[in-house]
mmJSON file of the N, C-alpha and C atoms, coordinates in Angstrom:
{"data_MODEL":{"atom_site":{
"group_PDB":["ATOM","ATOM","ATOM","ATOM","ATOM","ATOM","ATOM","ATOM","ATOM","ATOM","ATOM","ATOM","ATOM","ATOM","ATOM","ATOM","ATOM","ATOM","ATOM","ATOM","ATOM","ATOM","ATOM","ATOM","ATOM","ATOM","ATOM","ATOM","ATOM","ATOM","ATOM","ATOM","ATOM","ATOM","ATOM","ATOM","ATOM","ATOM","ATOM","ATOM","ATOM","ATOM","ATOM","ATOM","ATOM","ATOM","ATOM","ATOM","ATOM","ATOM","ATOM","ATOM","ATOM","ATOM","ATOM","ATOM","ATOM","ATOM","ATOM","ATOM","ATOM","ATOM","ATOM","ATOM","ATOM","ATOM","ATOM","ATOM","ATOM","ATOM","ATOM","ATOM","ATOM","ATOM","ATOM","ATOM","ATOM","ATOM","ATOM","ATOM","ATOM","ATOM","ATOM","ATOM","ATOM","ATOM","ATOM","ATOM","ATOM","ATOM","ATOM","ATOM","ATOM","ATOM","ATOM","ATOM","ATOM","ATOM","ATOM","ATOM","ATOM","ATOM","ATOM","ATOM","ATOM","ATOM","ATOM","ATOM","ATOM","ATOM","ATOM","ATOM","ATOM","ATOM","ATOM","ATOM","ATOM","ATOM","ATOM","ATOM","ATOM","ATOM","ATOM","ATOM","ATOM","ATOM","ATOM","ATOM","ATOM","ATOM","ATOM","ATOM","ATOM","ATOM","ATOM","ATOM","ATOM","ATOM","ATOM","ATOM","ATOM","ATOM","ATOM","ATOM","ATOM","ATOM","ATOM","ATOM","ATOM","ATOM","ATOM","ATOM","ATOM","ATOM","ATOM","ATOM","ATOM","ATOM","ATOM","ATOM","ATOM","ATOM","ATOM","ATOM","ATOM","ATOM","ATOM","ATOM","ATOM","ATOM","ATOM","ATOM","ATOM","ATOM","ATOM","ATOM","ATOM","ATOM","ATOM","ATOM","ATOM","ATOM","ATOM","ATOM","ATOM","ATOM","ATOM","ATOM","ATOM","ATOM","ATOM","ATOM","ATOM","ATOM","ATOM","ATOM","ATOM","ATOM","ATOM","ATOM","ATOM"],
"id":[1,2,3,4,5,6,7,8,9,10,11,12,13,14,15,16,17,18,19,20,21,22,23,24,25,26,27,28,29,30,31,32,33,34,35,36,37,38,39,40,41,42,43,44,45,46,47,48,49,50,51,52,53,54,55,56,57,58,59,60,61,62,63,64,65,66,67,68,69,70,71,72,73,74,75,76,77,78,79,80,81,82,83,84,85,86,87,88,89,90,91,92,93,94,95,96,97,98,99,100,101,102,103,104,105,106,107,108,109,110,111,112,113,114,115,116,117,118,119,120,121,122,123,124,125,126,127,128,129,130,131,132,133,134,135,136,137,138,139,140,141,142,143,144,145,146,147,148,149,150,151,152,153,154,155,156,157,158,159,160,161,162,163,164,165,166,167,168,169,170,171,172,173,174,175,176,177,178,179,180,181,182,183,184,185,186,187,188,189,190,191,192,193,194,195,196,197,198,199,200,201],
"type_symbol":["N","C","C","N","C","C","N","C","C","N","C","C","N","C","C","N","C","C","N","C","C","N","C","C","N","C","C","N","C","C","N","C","C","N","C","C","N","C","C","N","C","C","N","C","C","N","C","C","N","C","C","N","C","C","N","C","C","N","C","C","N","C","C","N","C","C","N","C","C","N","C","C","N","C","C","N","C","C","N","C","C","N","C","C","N","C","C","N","C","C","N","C","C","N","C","C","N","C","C","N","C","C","N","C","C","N","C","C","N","C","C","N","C","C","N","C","C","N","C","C","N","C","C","N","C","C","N","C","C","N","C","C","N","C","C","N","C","C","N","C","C","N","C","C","N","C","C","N","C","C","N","C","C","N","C","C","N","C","C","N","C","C","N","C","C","N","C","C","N","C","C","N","C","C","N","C","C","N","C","C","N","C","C","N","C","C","N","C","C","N","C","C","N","C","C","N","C","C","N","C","C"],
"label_atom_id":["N","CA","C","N","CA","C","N","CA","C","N","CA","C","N","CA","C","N","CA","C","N","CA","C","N","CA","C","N","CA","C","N","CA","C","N","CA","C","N","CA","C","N","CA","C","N","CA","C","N","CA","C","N","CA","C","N","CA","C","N","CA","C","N","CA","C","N","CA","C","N","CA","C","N","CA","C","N","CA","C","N","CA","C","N","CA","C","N","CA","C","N","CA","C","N","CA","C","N","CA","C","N","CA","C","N","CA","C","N","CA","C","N","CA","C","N","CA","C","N","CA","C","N","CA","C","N","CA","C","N","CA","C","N","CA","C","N","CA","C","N","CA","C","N","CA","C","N","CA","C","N","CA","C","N","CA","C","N","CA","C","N","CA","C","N","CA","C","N","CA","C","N","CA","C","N","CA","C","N","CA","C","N","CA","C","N","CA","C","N","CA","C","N","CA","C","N","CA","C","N","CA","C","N","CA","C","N","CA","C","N","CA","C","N","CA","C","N","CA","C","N","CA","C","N","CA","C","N","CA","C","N","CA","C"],
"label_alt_id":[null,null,null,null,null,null,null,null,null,null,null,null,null,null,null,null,null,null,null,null,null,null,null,null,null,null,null,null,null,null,null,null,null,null,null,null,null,null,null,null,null,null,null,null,null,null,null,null,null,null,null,null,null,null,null,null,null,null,null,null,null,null,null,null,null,null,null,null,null,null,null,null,null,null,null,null,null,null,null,null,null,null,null,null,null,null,null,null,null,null,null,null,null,null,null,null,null,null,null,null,null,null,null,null,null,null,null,null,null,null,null,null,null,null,null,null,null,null,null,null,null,null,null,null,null,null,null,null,null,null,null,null,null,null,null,null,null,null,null,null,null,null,null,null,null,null,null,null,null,null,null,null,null,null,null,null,null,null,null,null,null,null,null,null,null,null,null,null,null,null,null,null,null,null,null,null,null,null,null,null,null,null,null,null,null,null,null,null,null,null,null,null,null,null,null,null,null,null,null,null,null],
"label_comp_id":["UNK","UNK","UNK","UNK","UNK","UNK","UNK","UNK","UNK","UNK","UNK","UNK","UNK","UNK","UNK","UNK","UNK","UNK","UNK","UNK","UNK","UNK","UNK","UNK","UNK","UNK","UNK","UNK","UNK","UNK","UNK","UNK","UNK","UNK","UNK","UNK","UNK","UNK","UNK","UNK","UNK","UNK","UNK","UNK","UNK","UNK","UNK","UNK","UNK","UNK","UNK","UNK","UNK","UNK","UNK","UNK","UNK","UNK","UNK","UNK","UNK","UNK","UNK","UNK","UNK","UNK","UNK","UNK","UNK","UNK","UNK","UNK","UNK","UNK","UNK","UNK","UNK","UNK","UNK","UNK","UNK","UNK","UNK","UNK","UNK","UNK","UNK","UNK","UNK","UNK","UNK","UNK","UNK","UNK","UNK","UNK","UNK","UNK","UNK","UNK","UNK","UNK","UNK","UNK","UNK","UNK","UNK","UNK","UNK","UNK","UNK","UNK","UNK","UNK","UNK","UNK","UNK","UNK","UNK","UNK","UNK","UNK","UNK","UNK","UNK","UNK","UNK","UNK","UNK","UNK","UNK","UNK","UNK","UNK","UNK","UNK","UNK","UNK","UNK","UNK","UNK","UNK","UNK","UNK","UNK","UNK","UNK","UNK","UNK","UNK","UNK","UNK","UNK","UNK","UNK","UNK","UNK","UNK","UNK","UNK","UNK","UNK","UNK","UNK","UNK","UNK","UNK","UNK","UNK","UNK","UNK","UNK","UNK","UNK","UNK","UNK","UNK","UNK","UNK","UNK","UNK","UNK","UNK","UNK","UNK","UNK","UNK","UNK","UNK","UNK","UNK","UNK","UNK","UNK","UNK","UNK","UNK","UNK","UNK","UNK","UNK"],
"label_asym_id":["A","A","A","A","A","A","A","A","A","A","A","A","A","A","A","A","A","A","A","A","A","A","A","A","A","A","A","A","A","A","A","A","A","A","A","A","A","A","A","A","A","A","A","A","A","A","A","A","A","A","A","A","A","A","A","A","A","A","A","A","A","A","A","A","A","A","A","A","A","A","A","A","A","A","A","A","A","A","A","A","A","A","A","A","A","A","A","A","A","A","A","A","A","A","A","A","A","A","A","A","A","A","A","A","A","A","A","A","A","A","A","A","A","A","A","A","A","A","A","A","A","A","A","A","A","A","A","A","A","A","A","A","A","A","A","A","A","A","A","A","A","A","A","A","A","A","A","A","A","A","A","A","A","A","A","A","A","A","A","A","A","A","A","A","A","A","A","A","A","A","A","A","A","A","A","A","A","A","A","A","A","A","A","A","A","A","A","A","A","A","A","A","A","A","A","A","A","A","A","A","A"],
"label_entity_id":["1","1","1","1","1","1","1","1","1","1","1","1","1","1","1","1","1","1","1","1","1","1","1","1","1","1","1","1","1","1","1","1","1","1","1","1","1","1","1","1","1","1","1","1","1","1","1","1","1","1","1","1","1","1","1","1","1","1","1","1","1","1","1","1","1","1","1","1","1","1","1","1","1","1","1","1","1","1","1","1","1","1","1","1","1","1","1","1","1","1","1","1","1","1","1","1","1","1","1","1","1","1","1","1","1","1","1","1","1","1","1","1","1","1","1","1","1","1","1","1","1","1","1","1","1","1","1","1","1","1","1","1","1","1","1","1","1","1","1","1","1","1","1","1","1","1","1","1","1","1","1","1","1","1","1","1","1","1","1","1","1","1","1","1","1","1","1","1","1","1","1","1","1","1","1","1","1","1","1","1","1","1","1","1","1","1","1","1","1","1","1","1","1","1","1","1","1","1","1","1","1"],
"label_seq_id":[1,1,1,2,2,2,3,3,3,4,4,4,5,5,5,6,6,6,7,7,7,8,8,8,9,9,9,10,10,10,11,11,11,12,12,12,13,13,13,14,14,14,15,15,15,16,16,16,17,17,17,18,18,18,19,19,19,20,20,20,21,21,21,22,22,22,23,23,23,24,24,24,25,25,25,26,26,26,27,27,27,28,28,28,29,29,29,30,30,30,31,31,31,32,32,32,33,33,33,34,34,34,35,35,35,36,36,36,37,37,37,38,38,38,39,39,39,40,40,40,41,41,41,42,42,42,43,43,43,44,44,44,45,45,45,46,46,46,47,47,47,48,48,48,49,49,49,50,50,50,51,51,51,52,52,52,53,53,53,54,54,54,55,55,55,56,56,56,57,57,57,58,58,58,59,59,59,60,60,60,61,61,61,62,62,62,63,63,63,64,64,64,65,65,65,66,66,66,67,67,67],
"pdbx_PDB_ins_code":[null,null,null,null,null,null,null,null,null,null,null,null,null,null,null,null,null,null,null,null,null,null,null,null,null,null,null,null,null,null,null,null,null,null,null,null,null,null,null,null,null,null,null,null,null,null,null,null,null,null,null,null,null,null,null,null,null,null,null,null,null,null,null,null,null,null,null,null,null,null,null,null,null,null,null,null,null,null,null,null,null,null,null,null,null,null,null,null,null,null,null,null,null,null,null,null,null,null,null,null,null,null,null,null,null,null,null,null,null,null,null,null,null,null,null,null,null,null,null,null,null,null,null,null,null,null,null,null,null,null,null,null,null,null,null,null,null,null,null,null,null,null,null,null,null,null,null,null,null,null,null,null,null,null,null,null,null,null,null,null,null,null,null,null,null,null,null,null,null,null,null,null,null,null,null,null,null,null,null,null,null,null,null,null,null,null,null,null,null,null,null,null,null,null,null,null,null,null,null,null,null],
"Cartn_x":[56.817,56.705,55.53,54.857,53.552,52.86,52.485,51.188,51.014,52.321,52.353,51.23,51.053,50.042,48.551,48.015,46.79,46.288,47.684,47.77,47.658,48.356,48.674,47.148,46.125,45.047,43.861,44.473,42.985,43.518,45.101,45.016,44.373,44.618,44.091,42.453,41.978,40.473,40.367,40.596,40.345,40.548,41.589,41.585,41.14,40.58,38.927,38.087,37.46,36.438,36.332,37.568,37.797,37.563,37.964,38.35,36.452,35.601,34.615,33.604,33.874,33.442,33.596,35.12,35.215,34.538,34.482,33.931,33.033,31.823,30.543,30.036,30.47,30.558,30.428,31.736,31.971,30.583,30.392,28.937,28.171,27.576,26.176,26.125,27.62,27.994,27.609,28.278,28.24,26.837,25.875,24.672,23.45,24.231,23.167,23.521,24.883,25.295,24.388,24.74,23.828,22.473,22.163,20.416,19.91,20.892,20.616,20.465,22.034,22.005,21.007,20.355,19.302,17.848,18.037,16.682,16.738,17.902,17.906,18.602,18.361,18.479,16.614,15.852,14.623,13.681,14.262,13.37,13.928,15.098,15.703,14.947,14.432,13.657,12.492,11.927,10.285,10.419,11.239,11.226,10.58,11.947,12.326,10.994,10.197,8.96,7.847,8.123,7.313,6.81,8.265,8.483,8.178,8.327,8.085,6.227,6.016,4.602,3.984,4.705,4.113,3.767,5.266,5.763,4.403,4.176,3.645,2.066,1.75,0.647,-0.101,1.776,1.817,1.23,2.146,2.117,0.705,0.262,-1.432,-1.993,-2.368,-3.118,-2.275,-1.19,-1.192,-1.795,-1.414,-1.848,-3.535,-3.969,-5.749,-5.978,-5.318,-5.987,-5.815,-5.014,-4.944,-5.65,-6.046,-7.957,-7.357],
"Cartn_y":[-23.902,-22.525,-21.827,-22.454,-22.078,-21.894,-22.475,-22.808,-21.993,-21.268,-20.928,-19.676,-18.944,-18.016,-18.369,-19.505,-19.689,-20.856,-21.306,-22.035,-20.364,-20.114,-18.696,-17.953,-18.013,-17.197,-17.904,-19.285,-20.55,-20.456,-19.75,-19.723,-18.782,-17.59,-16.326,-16.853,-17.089,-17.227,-18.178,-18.886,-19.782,-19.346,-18.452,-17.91,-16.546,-15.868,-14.973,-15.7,-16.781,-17.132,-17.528,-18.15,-18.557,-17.884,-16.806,-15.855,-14.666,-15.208,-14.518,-15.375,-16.406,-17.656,-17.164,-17.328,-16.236,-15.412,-14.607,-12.903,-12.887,-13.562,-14.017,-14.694,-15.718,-16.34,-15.769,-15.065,-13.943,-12.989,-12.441,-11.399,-11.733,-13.072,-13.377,-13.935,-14.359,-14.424,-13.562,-12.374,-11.284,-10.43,-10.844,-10.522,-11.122,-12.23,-12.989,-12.976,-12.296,-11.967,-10.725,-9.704,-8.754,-8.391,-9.41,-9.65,-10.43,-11.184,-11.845,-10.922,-9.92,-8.85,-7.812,-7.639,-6.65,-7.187,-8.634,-9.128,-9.18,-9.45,-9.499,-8.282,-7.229,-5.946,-5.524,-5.662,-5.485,-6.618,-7.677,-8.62,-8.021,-7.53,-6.409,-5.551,-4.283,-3.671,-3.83,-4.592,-4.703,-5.279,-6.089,-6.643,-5.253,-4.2,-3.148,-2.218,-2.372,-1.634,-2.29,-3.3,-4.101,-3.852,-3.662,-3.669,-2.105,-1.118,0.273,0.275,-0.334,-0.657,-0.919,-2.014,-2.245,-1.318,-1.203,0.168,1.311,1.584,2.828,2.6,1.184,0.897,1.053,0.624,0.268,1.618,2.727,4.162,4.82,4.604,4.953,4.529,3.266,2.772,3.139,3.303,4.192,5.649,6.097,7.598,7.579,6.609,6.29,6.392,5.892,5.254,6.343,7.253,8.519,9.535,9.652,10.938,11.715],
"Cartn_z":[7.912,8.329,7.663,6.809,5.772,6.711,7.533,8.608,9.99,9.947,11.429,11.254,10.646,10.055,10.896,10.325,10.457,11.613,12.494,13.59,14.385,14.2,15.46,15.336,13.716,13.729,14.331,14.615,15.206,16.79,17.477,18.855,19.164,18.475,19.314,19.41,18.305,18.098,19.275,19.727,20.475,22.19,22.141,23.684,23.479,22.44,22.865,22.83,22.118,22.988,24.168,24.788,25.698,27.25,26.87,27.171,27.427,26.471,26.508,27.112,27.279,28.09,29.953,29.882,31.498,31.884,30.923,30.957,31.177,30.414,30.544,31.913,32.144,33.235,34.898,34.763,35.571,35.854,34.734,34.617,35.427,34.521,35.269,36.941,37.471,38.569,39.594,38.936,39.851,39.868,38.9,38.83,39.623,40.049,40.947,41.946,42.619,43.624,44.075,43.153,43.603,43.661,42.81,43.314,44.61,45.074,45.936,47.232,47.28,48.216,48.412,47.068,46.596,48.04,47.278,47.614,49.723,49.984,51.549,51.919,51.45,52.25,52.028,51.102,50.9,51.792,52.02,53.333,54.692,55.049,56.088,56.059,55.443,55.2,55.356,54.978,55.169,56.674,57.128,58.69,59.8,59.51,60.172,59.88,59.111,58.377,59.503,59.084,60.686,61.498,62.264,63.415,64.121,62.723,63.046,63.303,62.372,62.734,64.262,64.25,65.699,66.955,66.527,67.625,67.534,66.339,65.964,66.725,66.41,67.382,68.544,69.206,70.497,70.984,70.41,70.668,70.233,69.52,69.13,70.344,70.6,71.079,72.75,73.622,74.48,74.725,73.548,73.52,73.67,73.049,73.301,74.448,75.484,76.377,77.601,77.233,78.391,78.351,79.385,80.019,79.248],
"occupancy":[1.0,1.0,1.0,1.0,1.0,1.0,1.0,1.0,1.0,1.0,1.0,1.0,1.0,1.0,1.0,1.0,1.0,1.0,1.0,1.0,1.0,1.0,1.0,1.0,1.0,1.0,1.0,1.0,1.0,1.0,1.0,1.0,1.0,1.0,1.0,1.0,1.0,1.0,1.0,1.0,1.0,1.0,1.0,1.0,1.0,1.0,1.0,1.0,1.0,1.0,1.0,1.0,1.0,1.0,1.0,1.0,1.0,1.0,1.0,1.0,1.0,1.0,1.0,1.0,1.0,1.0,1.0,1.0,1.0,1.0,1.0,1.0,1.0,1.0,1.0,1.0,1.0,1.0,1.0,1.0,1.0,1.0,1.0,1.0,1.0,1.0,1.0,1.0,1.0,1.0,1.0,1.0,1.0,1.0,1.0,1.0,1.0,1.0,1.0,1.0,1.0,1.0,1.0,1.0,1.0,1.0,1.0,1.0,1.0,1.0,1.0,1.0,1.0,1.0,1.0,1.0,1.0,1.0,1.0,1.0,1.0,1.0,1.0,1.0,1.0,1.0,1.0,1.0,1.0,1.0,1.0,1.0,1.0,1.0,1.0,1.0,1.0,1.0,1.0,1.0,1.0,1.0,1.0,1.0,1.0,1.0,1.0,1.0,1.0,1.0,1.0,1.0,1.0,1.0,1.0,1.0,1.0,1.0,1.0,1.0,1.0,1.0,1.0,1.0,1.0,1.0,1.0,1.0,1.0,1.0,1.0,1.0,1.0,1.0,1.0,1.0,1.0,1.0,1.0,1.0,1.0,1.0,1.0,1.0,1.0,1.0,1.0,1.0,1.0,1.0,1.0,1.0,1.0,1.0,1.0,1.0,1.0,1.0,1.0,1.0,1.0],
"B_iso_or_equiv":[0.0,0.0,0.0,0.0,0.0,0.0,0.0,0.0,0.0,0.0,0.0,0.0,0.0,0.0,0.0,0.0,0.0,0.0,0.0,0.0,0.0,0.0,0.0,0.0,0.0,0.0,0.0,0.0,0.0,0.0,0.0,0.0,0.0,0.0,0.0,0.0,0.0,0.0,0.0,0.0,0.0,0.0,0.0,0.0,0.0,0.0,0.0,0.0,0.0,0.0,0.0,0.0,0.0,0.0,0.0,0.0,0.0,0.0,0.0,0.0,0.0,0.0,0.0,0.0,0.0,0.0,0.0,0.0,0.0,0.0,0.0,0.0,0.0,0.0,0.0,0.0,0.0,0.0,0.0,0.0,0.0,0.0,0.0,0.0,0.0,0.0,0.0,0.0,0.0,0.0,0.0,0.0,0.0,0.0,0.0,0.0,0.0,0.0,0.0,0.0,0.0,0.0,0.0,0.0,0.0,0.0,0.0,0.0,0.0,0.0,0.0,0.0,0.0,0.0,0.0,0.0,0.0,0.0,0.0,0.0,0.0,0.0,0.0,0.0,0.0,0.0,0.0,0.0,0.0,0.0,0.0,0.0,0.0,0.0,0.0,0.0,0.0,0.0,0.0,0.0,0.0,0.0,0.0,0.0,0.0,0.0,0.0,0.0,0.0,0.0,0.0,0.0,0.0,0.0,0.0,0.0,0.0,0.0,0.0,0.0,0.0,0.0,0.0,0.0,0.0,0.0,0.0,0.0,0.0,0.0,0.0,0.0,0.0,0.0,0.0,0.0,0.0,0.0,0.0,0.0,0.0,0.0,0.0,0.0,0.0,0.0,0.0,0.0,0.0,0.0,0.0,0.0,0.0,0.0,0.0,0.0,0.0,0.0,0.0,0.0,0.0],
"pdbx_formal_charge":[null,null,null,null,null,null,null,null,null,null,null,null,null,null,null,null,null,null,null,null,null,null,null,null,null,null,null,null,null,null,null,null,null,null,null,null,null,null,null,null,null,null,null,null,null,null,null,null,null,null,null,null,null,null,null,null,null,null,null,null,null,null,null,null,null,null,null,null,null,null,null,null,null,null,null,null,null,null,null,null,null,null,null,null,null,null,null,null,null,null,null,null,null,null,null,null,null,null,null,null,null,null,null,null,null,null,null,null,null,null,null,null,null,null,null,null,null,null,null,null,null,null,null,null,null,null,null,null,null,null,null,null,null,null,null,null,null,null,null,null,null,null,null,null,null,null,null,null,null,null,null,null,null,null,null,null,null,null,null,null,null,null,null,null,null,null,null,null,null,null,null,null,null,null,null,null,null,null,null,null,null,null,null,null,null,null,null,null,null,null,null,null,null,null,null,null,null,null,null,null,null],
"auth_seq_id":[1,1,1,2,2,2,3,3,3,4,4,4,5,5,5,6,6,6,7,7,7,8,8,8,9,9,9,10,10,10,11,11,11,12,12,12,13,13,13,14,14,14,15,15,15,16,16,16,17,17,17,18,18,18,19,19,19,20,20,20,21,21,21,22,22,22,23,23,23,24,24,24,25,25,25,26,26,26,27,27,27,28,28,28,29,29,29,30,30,30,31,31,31,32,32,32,33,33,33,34,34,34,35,35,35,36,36,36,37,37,37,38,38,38,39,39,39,40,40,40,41,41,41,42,42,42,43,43,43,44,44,44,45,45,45,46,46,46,47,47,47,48,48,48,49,49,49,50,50,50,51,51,51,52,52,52,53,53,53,54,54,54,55,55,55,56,56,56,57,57,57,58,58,58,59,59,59,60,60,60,61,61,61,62,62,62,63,63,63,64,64,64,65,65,65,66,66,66,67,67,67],
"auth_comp_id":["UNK","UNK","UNK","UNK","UNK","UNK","UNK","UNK","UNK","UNK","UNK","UNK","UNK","UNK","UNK","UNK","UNK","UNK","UNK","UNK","UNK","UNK","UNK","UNK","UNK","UNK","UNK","UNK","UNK","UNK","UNK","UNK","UNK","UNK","UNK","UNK","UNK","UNK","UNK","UNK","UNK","UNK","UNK","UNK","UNK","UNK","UNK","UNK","UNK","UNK","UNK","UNK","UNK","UNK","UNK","UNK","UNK","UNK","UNK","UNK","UNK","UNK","UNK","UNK","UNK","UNK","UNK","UNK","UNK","UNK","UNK","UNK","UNK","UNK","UNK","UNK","UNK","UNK","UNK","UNK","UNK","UNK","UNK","UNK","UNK","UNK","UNK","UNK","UNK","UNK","UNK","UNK","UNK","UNK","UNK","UNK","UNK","UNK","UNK","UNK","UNK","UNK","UNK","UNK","UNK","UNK","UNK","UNK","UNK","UNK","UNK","UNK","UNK","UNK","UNK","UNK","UNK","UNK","UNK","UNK","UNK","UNK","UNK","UNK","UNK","UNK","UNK","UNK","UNK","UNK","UNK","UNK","UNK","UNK","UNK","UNK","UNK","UNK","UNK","UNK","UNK","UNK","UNK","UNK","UNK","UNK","UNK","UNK","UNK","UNK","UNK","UNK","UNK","UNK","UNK","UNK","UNK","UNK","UNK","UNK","UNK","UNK","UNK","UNK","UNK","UNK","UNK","UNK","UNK","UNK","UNK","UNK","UNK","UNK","UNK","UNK","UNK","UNK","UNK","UNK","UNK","UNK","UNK","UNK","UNK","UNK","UNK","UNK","UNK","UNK","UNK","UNK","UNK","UNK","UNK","UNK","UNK","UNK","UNK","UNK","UNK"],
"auth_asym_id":["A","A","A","A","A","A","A","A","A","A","A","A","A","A","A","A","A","A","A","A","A","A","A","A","A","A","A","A","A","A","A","A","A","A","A","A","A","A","A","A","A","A","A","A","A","A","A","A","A","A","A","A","A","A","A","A","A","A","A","A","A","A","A","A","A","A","A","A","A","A","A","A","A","A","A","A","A","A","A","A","A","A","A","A","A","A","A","A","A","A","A","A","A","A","A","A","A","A","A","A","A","A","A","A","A","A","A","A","A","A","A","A","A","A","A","A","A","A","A","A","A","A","A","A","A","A","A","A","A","A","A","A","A","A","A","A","A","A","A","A","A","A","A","A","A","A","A","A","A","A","A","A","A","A","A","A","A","A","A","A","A","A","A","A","A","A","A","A","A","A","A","A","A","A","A","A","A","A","A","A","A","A","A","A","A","A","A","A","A","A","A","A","A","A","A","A","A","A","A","A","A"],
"auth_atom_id":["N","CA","C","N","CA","C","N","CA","C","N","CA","C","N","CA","C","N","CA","C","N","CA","C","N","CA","C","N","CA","C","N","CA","C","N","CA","C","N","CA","C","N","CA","C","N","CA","C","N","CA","C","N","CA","C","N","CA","C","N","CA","C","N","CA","C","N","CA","C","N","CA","C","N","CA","C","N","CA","C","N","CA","C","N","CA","C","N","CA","C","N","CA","C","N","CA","C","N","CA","C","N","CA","C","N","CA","C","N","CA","C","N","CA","C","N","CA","C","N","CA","C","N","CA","C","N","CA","C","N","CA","C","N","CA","C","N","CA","C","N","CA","C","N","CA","C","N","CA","C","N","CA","C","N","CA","C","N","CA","C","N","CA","C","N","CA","C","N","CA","C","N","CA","C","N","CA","C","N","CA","C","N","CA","C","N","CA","C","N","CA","C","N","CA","C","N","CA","C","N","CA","C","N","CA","C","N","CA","C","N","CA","C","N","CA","C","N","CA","C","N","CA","C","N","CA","C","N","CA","C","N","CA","C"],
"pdbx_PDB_model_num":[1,1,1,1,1,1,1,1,1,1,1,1,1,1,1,1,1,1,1,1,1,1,1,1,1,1,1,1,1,1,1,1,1,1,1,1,1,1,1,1,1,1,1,1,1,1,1,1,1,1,1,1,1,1,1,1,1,1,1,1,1,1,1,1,1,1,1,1,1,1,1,1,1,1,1,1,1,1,1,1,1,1,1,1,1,1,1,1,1,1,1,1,1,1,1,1,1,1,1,1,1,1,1,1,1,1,1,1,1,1,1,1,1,1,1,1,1,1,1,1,1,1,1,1,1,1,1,1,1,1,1,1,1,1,1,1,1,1,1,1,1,1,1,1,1,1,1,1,1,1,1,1,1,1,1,1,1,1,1,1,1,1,1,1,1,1,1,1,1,1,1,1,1,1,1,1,1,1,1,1,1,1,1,1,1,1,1,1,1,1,1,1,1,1,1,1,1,1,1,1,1]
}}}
């Protein structure tokens, strides 16, 4: 019964790190999740930037061309 002390102080220690292992894990998970989303709403974006372009062209270069 001497021991149960410092068995019980090597579990806890062992399921916080454990435990900070998850946590961690988790983090950087969800960090590359949202960079990923970051990065393809910003290639969405520049598409749609595009495409406004074009348009904007199209429309210049009509408006040119009328007496």
């Amino acid at each position: 019964m001497e021991n149960v002390g410092p068995i019980l102080y090597v579990i806890l220690v062992c399921g916080l790190v454990i435990l900070f292992c998850v946590s961690f894990t988790m983090f950087i998970r969800s960090l590359l999740r949202s960079s990923s989303r970051r990065s393809a709403a910003a290639q969405n974006t520049e598409r749609l930037l595009e495409e406004q372009n074009a348009l904007l062209r199209e429309l210049i270069e009509t408006v040119k061309q009328r007496p």
